[in-house]
BAFI-255549 format. One record per residue (C-alpha): x, y, z. Coordinates in steps of 0.25 Angstrom, whole numbers. Each point is the difference from the previous one (the first is absolute). Layout:
<atoms>
atom X: X&Y: Y&Z: Z
...
</atoms>
This chain:
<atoms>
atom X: 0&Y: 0&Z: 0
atom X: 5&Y: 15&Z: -3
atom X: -2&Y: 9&Z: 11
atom X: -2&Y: 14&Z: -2
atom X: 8&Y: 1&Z: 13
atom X: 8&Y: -7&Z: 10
atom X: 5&Y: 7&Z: 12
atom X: 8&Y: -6&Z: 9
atom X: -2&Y: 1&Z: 16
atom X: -13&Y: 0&Z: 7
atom X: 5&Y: 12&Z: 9
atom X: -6&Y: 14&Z: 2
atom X: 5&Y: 4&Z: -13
atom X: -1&Y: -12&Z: -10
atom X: -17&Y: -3&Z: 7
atom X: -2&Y: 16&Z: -4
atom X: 5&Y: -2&Z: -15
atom X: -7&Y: -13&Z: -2
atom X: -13&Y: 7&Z: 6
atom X: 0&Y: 11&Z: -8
atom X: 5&Y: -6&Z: -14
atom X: -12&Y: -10&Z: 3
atom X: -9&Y: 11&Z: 2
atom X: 3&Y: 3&Z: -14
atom X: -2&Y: -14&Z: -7
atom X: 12&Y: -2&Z: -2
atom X: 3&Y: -16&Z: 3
atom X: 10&Y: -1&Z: 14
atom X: 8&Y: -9&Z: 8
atom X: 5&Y: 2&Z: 12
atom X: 12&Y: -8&Z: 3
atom X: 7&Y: -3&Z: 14
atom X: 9&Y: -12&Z: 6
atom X: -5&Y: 3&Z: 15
atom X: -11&Y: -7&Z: 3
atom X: -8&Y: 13&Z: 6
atom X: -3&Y: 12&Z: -7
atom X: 3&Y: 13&Z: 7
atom X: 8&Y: -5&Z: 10
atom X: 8&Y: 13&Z: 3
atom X: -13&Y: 8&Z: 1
atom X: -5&Y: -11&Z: 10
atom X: 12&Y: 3&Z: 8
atom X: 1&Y: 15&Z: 0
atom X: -3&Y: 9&Z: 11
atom X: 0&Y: -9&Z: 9
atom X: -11&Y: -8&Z: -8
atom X: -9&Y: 12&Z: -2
atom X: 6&Y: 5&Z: -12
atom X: 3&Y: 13&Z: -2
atom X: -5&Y: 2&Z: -12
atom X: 4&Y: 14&Z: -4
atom X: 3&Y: 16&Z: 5
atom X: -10&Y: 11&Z: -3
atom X: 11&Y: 9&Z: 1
atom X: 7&Y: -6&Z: -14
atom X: 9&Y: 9&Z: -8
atom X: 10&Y: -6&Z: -11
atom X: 10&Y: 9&Z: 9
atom X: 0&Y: -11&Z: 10
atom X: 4&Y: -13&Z: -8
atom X: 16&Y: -1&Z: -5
atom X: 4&Y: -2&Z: -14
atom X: 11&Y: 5&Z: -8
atom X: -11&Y: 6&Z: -7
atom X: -8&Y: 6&Z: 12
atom X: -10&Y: 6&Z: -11
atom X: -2&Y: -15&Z: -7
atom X: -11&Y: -4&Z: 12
atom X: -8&Y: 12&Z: -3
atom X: -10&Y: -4&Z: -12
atom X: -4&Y: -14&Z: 6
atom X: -4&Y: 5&Z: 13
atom X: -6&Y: 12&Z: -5
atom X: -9&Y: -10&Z: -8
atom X: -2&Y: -8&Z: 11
atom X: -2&Y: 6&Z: 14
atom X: 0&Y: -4&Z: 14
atom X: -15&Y: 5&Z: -2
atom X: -2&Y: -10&Z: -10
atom X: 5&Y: -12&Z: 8
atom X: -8&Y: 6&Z: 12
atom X: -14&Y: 1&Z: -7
atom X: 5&Y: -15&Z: -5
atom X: 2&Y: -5&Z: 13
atom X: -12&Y: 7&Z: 7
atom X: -9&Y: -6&Z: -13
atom X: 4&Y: -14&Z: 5
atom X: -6&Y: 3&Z: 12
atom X: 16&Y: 1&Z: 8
atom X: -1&Y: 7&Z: 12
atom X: 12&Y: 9&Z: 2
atom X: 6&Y: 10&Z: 10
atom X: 12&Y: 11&Z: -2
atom X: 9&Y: -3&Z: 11
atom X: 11&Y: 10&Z: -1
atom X: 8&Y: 9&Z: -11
atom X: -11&Y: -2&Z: -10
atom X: 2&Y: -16&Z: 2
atom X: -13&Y: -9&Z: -4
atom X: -3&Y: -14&Z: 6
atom X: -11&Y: -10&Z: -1
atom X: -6&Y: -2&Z: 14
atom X: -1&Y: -14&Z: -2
atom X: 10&Y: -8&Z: -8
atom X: 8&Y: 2&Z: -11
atom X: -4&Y: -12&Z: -6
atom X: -14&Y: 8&Z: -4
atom X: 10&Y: 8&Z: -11
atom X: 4&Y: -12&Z: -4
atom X: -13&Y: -6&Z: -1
atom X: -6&Y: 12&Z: -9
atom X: 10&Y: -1&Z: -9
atom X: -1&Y: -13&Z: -2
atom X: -16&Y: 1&Z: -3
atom X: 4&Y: 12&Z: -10
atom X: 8&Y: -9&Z: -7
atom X: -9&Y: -12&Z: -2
atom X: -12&Y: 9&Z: -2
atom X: 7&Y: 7&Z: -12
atom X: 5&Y: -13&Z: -5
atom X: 13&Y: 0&Z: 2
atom X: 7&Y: -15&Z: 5
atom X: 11&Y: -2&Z: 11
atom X: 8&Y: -12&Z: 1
atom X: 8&Y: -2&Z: 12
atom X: 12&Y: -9&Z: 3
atom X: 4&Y: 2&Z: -14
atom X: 14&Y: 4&Z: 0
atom X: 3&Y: 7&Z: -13
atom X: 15&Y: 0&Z: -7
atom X: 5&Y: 5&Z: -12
atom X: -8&Y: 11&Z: -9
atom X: 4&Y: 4&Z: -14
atom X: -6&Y: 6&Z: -11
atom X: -8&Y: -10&Z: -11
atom X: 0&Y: -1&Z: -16
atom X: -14&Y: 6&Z: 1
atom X: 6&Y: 11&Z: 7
atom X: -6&Y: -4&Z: 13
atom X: 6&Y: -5&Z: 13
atom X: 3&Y: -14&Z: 6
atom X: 0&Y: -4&Z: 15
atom X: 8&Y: -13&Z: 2
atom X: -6&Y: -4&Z: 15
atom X: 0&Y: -14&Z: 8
atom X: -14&Y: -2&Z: -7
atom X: 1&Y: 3&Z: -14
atom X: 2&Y: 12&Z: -9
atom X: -9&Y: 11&Z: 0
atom X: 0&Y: 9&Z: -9
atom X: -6&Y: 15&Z: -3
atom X: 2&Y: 13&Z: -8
atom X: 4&Y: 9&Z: 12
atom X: 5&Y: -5&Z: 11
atom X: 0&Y: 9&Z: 15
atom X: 11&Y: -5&Z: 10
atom X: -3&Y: 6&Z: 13
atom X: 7&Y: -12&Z: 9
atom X: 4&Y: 11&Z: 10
atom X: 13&Y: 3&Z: 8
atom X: 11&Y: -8&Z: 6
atom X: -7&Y: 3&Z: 15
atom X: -4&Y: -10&Z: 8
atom X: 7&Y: -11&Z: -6
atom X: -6&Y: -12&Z: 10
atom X: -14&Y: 2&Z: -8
atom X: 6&Y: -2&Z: -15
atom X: 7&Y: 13&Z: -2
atom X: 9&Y: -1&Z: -12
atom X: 7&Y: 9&Z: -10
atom X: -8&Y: -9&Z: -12
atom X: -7&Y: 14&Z: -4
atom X: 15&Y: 5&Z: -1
atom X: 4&Y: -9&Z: -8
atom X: -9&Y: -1&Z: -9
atom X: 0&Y: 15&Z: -3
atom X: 14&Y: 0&Z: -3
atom X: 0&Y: -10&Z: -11
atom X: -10&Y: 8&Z: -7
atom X: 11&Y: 11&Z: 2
atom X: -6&Y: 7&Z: 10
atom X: 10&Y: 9&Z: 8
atom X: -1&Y: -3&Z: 15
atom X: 2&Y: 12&Z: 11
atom X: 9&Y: -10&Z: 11
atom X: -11&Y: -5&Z: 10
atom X: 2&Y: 1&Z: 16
atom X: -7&Y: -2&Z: 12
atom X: -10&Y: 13&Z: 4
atom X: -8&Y: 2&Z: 13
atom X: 7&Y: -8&Z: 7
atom X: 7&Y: 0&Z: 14
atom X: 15&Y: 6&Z: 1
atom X: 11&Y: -10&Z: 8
atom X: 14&Y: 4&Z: 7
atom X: 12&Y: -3&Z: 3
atom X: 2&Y: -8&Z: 13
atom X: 8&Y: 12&Z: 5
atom X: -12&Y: 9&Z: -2
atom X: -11&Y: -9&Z: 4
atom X: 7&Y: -1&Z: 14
atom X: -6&Y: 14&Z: 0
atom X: -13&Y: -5&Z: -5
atom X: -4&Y: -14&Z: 4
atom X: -3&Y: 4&Z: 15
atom X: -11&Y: 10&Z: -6
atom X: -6&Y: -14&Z: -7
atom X: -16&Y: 2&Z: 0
atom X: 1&Y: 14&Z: 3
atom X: -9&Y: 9&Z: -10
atom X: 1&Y: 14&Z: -1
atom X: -5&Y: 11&Z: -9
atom X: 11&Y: 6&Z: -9
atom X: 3&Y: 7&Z: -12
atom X: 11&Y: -7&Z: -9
atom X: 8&Y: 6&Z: -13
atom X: 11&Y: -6&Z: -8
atom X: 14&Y: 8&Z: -2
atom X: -1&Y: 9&Z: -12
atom X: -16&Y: 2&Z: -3
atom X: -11&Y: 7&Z: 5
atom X: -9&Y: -10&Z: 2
atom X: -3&Y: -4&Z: 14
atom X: -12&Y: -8&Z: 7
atom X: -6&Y: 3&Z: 14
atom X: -6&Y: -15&Z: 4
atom X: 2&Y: -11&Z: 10
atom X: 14&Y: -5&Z: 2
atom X: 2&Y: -14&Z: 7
atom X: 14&Y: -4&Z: 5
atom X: 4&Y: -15&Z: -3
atom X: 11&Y: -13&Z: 5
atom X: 3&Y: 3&Z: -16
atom X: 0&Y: 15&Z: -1
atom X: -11&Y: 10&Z: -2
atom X: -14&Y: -1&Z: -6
atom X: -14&Y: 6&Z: 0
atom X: -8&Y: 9&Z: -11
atom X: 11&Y: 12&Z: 1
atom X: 11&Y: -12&Z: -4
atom X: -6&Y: -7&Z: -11
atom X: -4&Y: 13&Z: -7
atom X: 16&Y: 6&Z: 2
atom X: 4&Y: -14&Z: -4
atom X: -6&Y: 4&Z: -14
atom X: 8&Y: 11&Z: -2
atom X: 13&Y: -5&Z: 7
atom X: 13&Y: -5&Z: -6
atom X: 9&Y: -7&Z: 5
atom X: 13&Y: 10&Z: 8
atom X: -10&Y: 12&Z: 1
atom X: -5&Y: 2&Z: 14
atom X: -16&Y: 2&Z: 5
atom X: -2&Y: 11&Z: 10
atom X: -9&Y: -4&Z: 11
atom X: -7&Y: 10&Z: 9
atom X: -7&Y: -7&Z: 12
atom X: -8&Y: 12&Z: 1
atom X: -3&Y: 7&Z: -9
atom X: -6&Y: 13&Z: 1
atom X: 5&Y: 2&Z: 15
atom X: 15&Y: 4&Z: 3
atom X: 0&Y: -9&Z: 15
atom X: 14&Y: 5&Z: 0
atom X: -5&Y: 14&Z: 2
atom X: -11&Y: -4&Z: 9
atom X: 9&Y: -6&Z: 11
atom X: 10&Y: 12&Z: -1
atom X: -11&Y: 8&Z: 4
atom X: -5&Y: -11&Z: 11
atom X: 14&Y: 5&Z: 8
atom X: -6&Y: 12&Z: 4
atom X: -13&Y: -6&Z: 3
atom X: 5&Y: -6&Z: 12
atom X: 4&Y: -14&Z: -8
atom X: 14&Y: 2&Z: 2
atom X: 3&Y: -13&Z: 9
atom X: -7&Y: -10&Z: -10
atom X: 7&Y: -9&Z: -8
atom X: 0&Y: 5&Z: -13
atom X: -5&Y: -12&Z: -7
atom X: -12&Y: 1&Z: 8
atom X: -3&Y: 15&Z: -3
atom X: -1&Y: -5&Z: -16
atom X: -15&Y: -3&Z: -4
atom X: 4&Y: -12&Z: -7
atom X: -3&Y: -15&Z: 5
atom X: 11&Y: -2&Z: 11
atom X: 8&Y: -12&Z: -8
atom X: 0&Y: 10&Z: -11
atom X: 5&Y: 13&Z: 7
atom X: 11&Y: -8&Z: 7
atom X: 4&Y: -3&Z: -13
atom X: 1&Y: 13&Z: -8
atom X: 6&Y: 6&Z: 13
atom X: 13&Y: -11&Z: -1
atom X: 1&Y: 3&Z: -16
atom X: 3&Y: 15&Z: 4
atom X: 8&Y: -3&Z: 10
atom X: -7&Y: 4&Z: 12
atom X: -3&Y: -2&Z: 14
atom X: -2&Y: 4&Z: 14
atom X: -12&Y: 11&Z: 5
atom X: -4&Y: 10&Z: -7
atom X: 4&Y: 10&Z: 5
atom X: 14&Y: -4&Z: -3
atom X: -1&Y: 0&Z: -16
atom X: 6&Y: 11&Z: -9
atom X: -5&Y: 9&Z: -11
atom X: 9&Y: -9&Z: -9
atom X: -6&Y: -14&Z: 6
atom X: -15&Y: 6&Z: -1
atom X: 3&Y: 1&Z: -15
atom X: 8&Y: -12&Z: -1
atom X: -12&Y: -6&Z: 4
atom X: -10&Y: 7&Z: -9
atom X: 8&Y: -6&Z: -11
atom X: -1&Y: -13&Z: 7
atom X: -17&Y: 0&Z: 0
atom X: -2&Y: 7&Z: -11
atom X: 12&Y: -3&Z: -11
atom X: 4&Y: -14&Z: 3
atom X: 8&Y: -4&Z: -13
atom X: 4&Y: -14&Z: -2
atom X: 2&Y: -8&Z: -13
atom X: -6&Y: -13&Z: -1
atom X: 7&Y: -13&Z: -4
atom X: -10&Y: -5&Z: -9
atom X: -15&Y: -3&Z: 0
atom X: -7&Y: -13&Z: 4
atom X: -1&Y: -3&Z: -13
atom X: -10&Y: -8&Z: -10
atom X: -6&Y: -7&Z: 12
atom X: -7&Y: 12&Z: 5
atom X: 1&Y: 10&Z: -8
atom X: -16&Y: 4&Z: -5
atom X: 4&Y: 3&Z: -14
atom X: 11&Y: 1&Z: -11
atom X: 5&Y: 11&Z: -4
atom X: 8&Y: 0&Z: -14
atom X: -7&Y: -7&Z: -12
atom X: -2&Y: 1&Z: -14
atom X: 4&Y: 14&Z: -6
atom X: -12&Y: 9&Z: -2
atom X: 7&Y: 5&Z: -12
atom X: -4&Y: -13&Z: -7
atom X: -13&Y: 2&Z: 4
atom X: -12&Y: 7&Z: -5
atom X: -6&Y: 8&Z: 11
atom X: -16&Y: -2&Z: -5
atom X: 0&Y: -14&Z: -1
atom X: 13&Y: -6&Z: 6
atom X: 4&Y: -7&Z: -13
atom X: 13&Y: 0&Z: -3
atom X: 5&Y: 9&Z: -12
atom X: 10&Y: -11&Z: -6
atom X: -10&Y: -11&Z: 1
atom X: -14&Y: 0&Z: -4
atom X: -11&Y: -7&Z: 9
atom X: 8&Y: -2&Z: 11
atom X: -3&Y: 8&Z: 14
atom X: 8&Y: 2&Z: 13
atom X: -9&Y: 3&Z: 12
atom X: 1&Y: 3&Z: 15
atom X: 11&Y: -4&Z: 8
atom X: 9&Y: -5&Z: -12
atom X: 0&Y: 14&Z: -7
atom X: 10&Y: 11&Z: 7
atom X: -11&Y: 7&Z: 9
atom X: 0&Y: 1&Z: 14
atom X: -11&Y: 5&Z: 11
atom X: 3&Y: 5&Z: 12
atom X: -5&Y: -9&Z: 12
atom X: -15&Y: 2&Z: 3
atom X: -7&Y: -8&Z: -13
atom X: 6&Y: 9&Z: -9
atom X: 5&Y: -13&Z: -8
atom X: -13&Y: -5&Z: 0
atom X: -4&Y: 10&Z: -6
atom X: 9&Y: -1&Z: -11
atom X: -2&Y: -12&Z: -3
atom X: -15&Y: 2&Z: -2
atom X: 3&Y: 12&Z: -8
atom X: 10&Y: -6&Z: -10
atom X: -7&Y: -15&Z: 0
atom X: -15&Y: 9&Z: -6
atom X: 10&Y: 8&Z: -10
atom X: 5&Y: -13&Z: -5
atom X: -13&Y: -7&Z: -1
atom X: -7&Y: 12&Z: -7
atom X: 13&Y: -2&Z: -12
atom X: 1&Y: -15&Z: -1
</atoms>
């Protein structure tokens, strides 16, 4: 049988595609080696999914081509997915930042695309594990997998990113996309935890649990985020780290400020004369005791309060408000949300992610170098690119 179009992967992106080239009678099959569809929105957001951001703007995701994002979800909004989602009868709530969740389970996106799908008569087959594509005589394409060959005249690949290797994760899409010539953008872990070396964890791992509020940057650029911050055995983690870990590279340092928006340095030089003088100076800090004991040793302070110098009160400041340290490294693919990297947008259209080089064949998703910020922002994408695809092929 000739497909009008195979996509491969049953994720976020490849269901939206297969949904909306369906819509349009166009003959689609949905391949996938796992044996669950969905399985990273089942698990996201702590298995509510958090499905998109309504404060979306193509200024928030990372490309070598920041503009590249603009016309998919400009097409497609978070408004759109919303009114999907609230259609299929989904409760959801915002819970912070713009961030939407179902207030039951994740599994109810899952299930909706799913009923798209077949209604639209678009076919998934699962435990399929596809291998080689190339191009037919016809023109066409042909998907060598362990049950046969399928073939189609377009094909989508939206297999997603190397993240999360234990439930499939592979660089297949990559591969693929570089035998038809397409340029790759090198691919890294993103939104994903920072580590140390063992001579700054020994500063670290006694804070292990402790979460704070904190406004992290990254050496050399503007860009700066004011979120939770969670201290780890491994390093540092939290909202505020995994969006810095998108920006970071590897010898720059992140600023940390433990408080932002207050100078506690300041506040307990003015304590001395507010008859605080004879308190230990950690314990004048209005920071978790653990916490304070620990930016007090990093400037190299002690004793009351009244003992400290102009010089030790702005040693101090640095020490809350300016930490500066380079991380070793990230934790890598096994935690890392997304991938960041992929297949070069220059070789991509923009309309209907088709690439320029190779007619019928689509990138979409995780697997095209495009990268939201944490807070369903990549979701997000994925809907927007997956319905520009399905409306081309």
């Amino acid at each position: 049988m000739m497909w009008d179009a195979i996509v491969l992967g049953a994720g976020a992106a490849g269901l939206m595609c297969a949904i909306e080239a369906a819509r349009r009678g166009r003959r689609v099959v949905v391949l996938d080696h796992a044996r669950a569809a969905g399985e990273k929105i089942r698990i996201s957001g702590g298995g509510r999914c958090n499905f998109t951001n309504l404060q979306i703007t193509p200024d928030r995701f990372l490309s070598q081509n920041p503009r590249f994002a603009r016309s998919a979800l400009s097409r497609y909004t978070q408004q759109d997915f919303i009114d999907r989602v609230s259609r299929a009868g989904i409760a959801w709530h915002e819970k912070t930042l713009g961030q939407l969740f179902c207030d039951g389970s994740a599994r109810q996106i899952v299930d909706m695309l799913l009923r798209d799908l077949h209604a639209a008569g678009g076919e998934l087959r699962l435990g399929v594990r596809p291998g080689a594509v190339r191009r037919g005589a016809d023109g066409g394409f042909r998907v060598e997998t362990d049950a046969g060959e399928f073939a189609a005249r377009a094909v989508v690949l939206a297999t997603g990113g190397k993240s999360i290797p234990k439930m499939g994760a592979s660089d297949f899409g990559y591969r693929v996309a570089e035998a038809f010539g397409l340029r790759i953008v090198p691919t890294r872990p993103a939104l994903v935890p920072l580590v140390f070396t063992d001579a700054q964890l020994e500063a670290i791992r006694p804070l292990a649990g402790l979460s704070v509020h904190a406004r992290v940057g990254v050496e050399g650029q503007k860009i700066a985020f004011e979120e939770g911050l969670l201290f780890t055995h491994r390093g540092l983690s939290g909202p505020s780290i995994l969006q810095i870990s998108s920006y970071w590279t590897p010898g720059r340092a992140i600023r940390v400020d433990l408080c932002p928006g207050r100078n506690l340095a300041a506040e307990a030089e003015a304590g001395r004369s507010a008859g605080l003088g004879a308190r230990d100076l950690a314990n004048v800090l209005d920071l978790p005791q653990a916490l304070a004991r620990s930016v007090v040793a990093r400037a190299g302070l002690s004793g009351r309060l009244a003992d400290q110098t102009r010089a030790g009160f702005e040693t101090l400041s640095r020490s809350i408000h300016d930490w500066q340290l380079v991380p070793a490294g990230t934790e890598g693919w096994r935690t890392a949300e997304v991938t960041a990297g992929g297949v070069d947008t220059r070789d991509l259209d923009a309309r209907s992610l088709s690439a320029r080089s190779v007619p019928g064949l689509h990138v979409v998703g995780e697997l095209v170098d495009v990268t939201g910020w944490l807070g369903g922002y990549n979701f997000q994408w994925a809907w927007s690119s997956g319905w520009a695809a399905g409306q081309a092929v």
